[in-house]
C-alpha positions as a printed Julia matrix, in Angstrom:
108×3 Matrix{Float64}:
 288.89  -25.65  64.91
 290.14  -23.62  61.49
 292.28  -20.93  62.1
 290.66  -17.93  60.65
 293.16  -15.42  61.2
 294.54  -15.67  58.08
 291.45  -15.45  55.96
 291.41  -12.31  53.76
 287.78  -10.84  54.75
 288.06  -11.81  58.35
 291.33   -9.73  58.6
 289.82   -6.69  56.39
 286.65   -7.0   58.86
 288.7    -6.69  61.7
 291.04   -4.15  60.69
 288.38   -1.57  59.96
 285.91   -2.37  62.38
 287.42    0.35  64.69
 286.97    3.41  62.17
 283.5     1.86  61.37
 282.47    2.13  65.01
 284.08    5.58  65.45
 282.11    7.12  62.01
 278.51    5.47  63.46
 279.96    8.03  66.56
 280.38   10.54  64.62
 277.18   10.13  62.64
 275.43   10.07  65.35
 276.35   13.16  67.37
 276.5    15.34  63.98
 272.86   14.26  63.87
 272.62   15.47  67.84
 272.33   12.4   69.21
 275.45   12.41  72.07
 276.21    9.3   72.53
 278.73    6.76  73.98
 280.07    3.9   72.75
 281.01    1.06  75.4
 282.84   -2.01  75.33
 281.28   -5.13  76.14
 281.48   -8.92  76.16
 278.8   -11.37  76.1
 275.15  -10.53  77.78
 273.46  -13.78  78.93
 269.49  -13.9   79.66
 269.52  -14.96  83.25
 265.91  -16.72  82.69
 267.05  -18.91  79.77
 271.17  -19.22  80.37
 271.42  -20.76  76.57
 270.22  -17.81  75.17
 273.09  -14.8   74.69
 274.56  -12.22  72.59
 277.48  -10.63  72.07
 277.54   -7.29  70.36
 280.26   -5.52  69.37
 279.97   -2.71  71.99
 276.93   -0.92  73.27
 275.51    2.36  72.63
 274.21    4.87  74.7
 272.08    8.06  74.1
 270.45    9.48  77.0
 268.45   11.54  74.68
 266.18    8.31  73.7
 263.34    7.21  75.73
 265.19    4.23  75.45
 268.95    5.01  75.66
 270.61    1.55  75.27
 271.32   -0.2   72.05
 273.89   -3.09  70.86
 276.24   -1.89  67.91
 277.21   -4.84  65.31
 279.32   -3.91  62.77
 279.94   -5.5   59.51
 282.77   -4.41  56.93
 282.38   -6.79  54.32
 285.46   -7.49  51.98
 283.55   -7.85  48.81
 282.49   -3.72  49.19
 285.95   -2.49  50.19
 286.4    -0.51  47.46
 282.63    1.13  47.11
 282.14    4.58  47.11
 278.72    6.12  49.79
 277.16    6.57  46.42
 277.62    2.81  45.35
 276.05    1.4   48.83
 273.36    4.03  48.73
 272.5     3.1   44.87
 272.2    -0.81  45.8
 269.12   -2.49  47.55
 271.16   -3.01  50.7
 270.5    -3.45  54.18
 270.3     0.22  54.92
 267.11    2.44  54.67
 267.03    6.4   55.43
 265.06    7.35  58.26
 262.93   10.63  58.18
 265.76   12.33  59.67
 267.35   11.11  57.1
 269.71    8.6   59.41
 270.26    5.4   58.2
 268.91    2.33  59.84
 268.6    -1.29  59.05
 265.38   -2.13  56.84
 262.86   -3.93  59.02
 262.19   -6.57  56.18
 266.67   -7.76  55.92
């Protein structure tokens, strides 16, 4: 198997995927949503054992009717340098909510 350790974008990824996790926090609770962030490994569907996933922690908000969620970050290399402005003036992932939160489009 490749060693990938020393692959620019996989170490930028995993050097700020951290402060990414701790700004969704942040985000989130300045919107009044109080919620925790857990570590976790890989979660296994005990019907069909080859199907699995392994987020990059969990989220809960007890404030949600349903309070569990996966967290998957992504810090891509090629927008390292991009202002809020730049990702918000790009058709990205990322829609606005009417809270005005940001969430994944439902059409990525």
């Amino acid at each position: 198997m490749k060693d990938l350790s020393r692959v620019r974008a996989i170490r930028y990824g995993i050097a700020n995927e951290s402060d990414a996790i701790l700004q969704y926090k942040d985000t989130m609770i300045a919107a009044g949503h109080p919620v925790e962030i857990i570590n976790c490994g890989i979660f296994v569907n005990p019907t069909k054992p080859w199907l699995g996933a392994s987020p990059d922690e969990i989220a809960f908000d007890p404030g949600e009717p349903f309070p569990w969620g996966t967290v998957e970050v992504k810090c891509p290399y090629s927008l390292k340098d991009a202002t809020k402005e730049d990702l918000l003036s790009q058709d990205f992932f990322v829609e606005f909510d009417e809270n005005c939160l940001p969430t994944l489009k439902k059409d990525h």
